[in-house]
C-alpha positions in Angstrom: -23.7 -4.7 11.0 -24.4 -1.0 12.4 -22.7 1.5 10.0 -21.1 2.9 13.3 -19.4 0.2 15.2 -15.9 2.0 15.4 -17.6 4.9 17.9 -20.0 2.1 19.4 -18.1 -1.4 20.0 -15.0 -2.1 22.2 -11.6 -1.1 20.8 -10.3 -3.9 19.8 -13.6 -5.7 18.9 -14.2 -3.0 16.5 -10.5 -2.8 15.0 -10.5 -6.6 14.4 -13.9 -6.3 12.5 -12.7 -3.4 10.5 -9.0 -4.3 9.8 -9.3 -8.1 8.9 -11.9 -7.5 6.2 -9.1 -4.9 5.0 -5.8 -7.0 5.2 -7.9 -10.1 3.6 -8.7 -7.4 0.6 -4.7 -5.8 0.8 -3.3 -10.2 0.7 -5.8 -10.6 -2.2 -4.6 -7.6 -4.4 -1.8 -8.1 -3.9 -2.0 -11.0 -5.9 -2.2 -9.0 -8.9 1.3 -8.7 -9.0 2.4 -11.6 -7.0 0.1 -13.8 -9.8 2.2 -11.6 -12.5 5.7 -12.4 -10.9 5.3 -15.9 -10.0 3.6 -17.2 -13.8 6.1 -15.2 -15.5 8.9 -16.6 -13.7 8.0 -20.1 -14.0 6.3 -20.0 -17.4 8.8 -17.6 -19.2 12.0 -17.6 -17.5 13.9 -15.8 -14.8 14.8 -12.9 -16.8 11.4 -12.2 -17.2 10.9 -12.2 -13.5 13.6 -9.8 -13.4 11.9 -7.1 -15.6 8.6 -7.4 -13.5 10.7 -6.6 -10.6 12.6 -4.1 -11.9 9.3 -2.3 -13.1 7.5 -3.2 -9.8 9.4 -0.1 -7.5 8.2 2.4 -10.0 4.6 0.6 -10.3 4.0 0.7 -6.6 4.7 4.0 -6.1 1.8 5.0 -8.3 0.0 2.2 -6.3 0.6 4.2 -3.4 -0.3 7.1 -4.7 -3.6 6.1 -5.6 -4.1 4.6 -1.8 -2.4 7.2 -0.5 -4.9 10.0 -2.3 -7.6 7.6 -0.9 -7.1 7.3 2.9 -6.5 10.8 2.7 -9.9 11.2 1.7 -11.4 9.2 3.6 -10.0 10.7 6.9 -12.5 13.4 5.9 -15.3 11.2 5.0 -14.6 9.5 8.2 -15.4 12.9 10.2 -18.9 13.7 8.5 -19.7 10.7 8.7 -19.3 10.0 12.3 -20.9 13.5 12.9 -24.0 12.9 11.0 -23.2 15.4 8.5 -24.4 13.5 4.9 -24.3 16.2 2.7 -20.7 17.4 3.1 -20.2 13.8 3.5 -21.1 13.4 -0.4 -19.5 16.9 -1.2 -16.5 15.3 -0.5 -17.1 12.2 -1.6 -17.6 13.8 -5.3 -14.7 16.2 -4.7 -12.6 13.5 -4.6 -13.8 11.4 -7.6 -13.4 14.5 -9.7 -9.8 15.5 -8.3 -8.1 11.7 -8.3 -9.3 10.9 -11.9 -7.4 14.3 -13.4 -4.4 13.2 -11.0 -4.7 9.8 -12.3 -4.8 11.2 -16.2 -2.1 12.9 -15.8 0.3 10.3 -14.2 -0.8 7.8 -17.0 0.3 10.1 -19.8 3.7 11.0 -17.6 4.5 7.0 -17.5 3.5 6.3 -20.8 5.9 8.9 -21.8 8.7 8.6 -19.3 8.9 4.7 -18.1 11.6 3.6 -20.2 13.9 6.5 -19.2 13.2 6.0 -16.0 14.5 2.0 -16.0 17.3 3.4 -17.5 18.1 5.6 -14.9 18.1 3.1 -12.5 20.7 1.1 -14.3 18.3 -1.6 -15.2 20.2 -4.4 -16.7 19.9 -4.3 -20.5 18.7 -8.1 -20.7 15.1 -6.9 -19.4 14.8 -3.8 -20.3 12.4 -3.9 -23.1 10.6 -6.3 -21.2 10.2 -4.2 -18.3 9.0 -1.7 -20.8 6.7 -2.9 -22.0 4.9 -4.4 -18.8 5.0 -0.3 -17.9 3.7 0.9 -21.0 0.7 -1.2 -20.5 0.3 -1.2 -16.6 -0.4 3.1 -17.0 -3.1 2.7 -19.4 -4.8 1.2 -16.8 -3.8 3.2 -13.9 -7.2 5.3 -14.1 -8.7 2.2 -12.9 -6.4 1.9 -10.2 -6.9 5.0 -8.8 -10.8 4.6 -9.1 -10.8 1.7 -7.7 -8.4 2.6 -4.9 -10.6 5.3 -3.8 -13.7 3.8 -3.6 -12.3 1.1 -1.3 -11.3 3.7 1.0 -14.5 5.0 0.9 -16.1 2.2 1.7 -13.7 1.7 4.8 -14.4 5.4 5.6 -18.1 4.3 6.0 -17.0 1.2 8.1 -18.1 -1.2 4.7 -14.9 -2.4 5.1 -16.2 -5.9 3.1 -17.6 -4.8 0.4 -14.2 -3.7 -1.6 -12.7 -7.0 0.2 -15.7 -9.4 -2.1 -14.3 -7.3 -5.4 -10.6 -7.9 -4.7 -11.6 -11.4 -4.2 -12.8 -11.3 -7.7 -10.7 -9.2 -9.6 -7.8 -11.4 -8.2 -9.0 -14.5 -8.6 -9.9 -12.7 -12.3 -6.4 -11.8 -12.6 -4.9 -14.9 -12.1 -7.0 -16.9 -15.0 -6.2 -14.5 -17.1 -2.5 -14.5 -16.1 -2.4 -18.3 -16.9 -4.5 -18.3 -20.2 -2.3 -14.9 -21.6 1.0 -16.0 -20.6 0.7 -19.3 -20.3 -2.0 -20.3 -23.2 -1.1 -17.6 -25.8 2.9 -16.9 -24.9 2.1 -13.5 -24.7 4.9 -13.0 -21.5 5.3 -9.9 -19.8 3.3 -7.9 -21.7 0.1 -10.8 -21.4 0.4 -10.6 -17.6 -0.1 -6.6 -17.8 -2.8 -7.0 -19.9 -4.2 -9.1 -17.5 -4.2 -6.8 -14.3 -5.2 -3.8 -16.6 -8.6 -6.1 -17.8 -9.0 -7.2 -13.8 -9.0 -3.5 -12.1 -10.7 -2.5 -14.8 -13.9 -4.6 -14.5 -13.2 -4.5 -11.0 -13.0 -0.6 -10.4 -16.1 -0.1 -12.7 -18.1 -2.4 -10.2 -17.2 -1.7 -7.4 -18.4 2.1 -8.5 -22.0 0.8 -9.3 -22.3 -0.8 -5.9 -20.9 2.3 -4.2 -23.6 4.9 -5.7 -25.9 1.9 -4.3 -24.7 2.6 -1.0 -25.0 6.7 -0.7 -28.6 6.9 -2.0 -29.5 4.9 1.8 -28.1 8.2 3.2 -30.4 10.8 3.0 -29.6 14.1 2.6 -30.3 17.7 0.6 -28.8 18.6 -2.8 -25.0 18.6 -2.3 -22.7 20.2 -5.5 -20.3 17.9 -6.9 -17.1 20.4 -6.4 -15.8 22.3 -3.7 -12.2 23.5 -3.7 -12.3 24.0 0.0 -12.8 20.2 0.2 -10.2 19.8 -1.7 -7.8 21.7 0.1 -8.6 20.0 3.3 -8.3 16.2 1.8 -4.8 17.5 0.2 -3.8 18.5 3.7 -3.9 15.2 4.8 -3.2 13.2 1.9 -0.3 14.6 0.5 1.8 12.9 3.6 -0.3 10.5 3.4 0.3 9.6 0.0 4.2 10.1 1.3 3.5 7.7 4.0 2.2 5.1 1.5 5.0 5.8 -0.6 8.0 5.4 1.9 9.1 2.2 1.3 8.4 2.4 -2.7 10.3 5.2 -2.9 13.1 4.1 -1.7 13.1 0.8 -3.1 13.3 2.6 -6.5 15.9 5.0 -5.4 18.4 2.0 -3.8 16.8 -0.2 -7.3 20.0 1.1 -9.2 22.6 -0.9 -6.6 20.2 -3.9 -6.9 20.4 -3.6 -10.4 24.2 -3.1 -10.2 24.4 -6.5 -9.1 23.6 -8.1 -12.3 19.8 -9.7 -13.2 20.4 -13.0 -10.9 20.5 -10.7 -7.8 17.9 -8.9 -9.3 15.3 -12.2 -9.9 16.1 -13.2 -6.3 15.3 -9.5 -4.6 12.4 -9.5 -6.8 11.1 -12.2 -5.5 12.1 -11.3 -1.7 10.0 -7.9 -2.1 7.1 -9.8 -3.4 6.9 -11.7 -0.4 7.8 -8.9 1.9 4.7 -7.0 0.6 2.6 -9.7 1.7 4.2 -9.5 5.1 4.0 -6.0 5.2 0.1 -5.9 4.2 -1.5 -6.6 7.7 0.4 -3.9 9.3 -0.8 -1.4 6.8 -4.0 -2.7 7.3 -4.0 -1.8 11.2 -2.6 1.3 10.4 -5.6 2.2 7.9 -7.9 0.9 10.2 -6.9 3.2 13.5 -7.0 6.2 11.1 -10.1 5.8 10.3 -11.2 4.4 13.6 -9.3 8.1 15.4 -11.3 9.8 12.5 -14.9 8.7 13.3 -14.2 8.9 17.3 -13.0 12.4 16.9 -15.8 13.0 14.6 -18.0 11.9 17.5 -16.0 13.9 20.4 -14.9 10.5 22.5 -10.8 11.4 22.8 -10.4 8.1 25.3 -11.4 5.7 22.9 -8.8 7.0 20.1 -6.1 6.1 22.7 -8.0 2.9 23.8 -7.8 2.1 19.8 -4.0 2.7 19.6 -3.3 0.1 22.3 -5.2 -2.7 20.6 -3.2 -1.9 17.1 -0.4 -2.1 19.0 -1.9 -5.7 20.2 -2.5 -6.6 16.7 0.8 -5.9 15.3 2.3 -8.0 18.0 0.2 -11.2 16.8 1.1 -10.6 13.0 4.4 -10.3 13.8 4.8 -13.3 15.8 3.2 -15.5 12.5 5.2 -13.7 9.9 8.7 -14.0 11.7 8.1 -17.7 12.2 6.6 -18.3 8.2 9.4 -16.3 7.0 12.3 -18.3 9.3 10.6 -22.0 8.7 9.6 -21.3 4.8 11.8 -18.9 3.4 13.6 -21.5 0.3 10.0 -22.8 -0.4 8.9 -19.1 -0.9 11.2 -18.0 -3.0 10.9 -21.2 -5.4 7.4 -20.2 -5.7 8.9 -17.5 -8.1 12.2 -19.1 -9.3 10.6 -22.7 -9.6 13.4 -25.7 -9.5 15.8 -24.7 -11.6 16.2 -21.0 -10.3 20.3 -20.6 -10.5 21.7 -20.5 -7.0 22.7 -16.7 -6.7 18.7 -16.0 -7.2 17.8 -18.0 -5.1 20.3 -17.1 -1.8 19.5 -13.3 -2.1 15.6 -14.1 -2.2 16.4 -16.4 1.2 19.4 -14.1 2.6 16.5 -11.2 2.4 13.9 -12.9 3.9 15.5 -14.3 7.1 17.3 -11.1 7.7 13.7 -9.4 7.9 11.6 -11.8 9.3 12.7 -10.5 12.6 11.9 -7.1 12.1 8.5 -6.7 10.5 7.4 -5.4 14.4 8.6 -2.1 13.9 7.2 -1.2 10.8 3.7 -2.5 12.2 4.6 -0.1 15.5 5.5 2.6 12.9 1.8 2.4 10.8 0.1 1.8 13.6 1.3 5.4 15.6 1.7 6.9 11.7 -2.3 5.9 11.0 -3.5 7.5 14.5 -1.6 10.9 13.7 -2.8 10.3 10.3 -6.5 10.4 11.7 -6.2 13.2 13.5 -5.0 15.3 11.2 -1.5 15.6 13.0 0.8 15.9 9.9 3.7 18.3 10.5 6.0 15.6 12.6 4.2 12.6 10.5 5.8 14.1 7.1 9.3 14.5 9.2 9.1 10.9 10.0 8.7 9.6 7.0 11.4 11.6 5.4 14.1 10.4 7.8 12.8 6.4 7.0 13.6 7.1 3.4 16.9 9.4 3.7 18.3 6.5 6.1 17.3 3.6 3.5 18.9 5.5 0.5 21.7 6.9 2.0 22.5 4.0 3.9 22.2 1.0 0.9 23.6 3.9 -1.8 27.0 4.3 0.6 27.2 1.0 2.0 25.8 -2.0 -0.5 29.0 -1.4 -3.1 31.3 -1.9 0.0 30.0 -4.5 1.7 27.3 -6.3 -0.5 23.8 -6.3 -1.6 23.0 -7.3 1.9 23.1 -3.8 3.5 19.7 -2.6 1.3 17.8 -4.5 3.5 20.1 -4.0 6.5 18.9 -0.2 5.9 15.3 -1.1 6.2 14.5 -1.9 9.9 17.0 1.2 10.9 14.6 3.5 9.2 11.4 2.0 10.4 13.0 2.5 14.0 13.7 6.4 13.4 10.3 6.7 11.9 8.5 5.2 14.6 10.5 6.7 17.0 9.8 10.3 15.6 6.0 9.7 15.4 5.7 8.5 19.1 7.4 10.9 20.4 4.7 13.3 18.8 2.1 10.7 20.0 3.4 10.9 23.7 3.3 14.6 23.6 -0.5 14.9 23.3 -0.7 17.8 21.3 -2.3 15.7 18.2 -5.5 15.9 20.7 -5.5 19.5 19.9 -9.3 19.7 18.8 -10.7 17.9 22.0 -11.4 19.2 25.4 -8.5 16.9 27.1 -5.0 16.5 26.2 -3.8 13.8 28.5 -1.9 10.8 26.5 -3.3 7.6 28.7 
């Protein structure tokens, strides 16, 4: 396929090829942890679930970091790339190697350090918390991996490769999951053999994937390039700072609102855990149209054609509506059979009503949050980040101070009550910025189509 599609092909034609390639590779790794969850709960016990959930908000905050840090990137990447310009193309490229690996070190050595205060902090119940220390402990000596492998996939997207990271997640999940079975299952290792397997997985994984992706920049020819420049630097952290925020939102506040989970005892716990594996599944193909119109605004602004950026954000829009449509009806049909994926047979019955309780509430709503990525990844693109960052602050201030005030008063049920009121305010924010035009600021013409 042409390199650049997503300045050449219709809209839609070209977010469909770029996106799916992406949410197939997002549904795969997030295996990694949905493999982890569901053999541990089955093979060791629901408590055990409970300590991979209760270590899972903090986790995927550094999993959002590390994609995040990469789109971010990549918005720049995107730009050279659709202008032709290869050798600040790579300058950039290497810039952000360099810059994401320190970052990286030094969030490893701040979790290795600070994990099990952190579970504490959030009230996690004493049951699980040396297992859910443990599972830490050996999930950041791997997060270098993470990170590398996190920004070579977006990388590769920024190039419009968007298959090649999806063939290693394949791998590295399916990877994942054998090992998951012969560590936990095989040896009885329990949580701590189900880390060791996602650490052994990304690793192999990331360290590939790097190999192919040297491959792929030596077909673009170019003069010398340095491998450092700060002003690079500057201009990725611009954009991926929020970004990194964006990524973050719902992590965040998942781990902030984890302490009136927790204060529900470990049953309520093992059944939320398993409702927020599933909703991260649902949520992946909305984050994967709102990756893909970022980079898709990037290249088109890149190559100076304004209409098609607009032209791209009504097919997302399209998109979202179709994903939507199949996740609201799985989620309302399938919800019990779901959540015994993780609790198996005999998961007790409190468990299992708030894994079922959270998953019809939000089937309904996963619309807005697609609405909200898809506007988030276009102002994303365009380098629009003042009212983006506003945006996403308000989400997370309405989750936390709406489950924190309300959840002890009327139940566990208002923490994901909060949820689709601050996906509503983000989105609503964002559009309005959207509708405005003024994110258009570096073409000719400002009209909003």
């Amino acid at each position: 396929m042409n390199n650049d599609y997503l300045i050449q092909k219709k809209p839609l034609n070209a977010l469909i090829l770029f996106a799916l390639p992406m949410i197939v590779g997002n549904l795969f790794q997030q295996t990694y942890t949905m493999a982890d969850s569901a053999i541990v709960g089955r093979m060791v016990g629901e408590p055990a679930l409970a300590a991979v959930g209760a270590s899972y908000s903090l986790t995927n905050i550094f999993i959002c970091v590390a994609i995040g840090g990469g789109i971010g990137a990549s918005v720049i990447v995107s730009r050279y790339f659709g202008a032709k310009e290869y050798s600040k193309m790579k300058l950039a490229v290497s810039t952000a190697f360099i810059a994401f690996l320190a970052v990286s070190l030094l969030l490893a050595l701040f979790g290795l350090f600070f994990g099990r205060h952190i579970m504490i902090a959030l009230k996690t119940p004493s049951d699980v918390l040396d297992m859910a220390t443990d599972y830490l402990r050996i999930y950041f000596l791997g997060l270098p991996f993470l990170f590398m492998y996190n920004v070579i996939s977006s990388m590769f997207n920024a190039l419009g490769k968007s298959r090649i990271p999806l063939c290693f997640l394949i791998f590295s999940s399916l990877f994942n999951i054998a090992l998951d079975l012969v560590m936990v299952g095989r040896f009885g290792l329990g949580v701590a053999g189900a880390a060791w397997a996602t650490l052994i997985a990304q690793g192999l994984s990331a360290l590939l994937s790097f190999v192919v992706f040297l491959l792929v920049l030596k077909n673009l020819s170019c003069g010398p390039t340095s491998l450092f420049s700060f002003g690079e630097m500057c201009d990725m952290t611009r954009i991926a700072l929020p970004s990194i925020l964006q990524q973050s939102i719902v992590s965040i506040g998942m781990m902030l609102v984890q302490s009136v989970v927790n204060g529900f005892g470990s049953q309520a716990l093992a059944g939320f855990s398993a409702g927020m594996r599933i909703e991260s599944i649902c949520v992946v193909p909305m984050a994967g149209i709102g990756n893909a119109i970022s980079s898709f605004a990037a290249q088109n602004i890149g190559a100076r054609q304004e209409k098609r950026v607009v032209e791209g954000y009504h097919a997302a829009n399209k998109m979202v509506i179709f994903f939507s449509v199949l996740i609201c009806l799985a989620l309302e049909c399938f919800s019990r059979p779901l959540i015994s994926l993780f609790l198996g047979s005999d998961g007790t019955p409190d468990a299992v009503s708030t894994g079922c309780d959270y998953l019809t509430f939000m089937g309904w709503f996963f619309c807005l949050i697609g609405f909200k990525m898809a506007v988030d990844g276009l102002l994303r693109g365009a380098g629009d980040m003042k009212l983006f960052t506003v945006a996403n602050l308000v989400n997370l201030f309405i989750r936390v101070t709406v489950s924190m005030a309300l959840a002890p008063i009327f139940g566990i049920s208002m923490v994901w009550c909060s949820i689709p009121v601050g996906w509503f305010a983000n989105w609503a924010i964002s559009y309005a910025r959207y509708r405005t035009g003024k994110w258009m600021k570096g073409f000719e013409h400002t009209s909003v189509i």
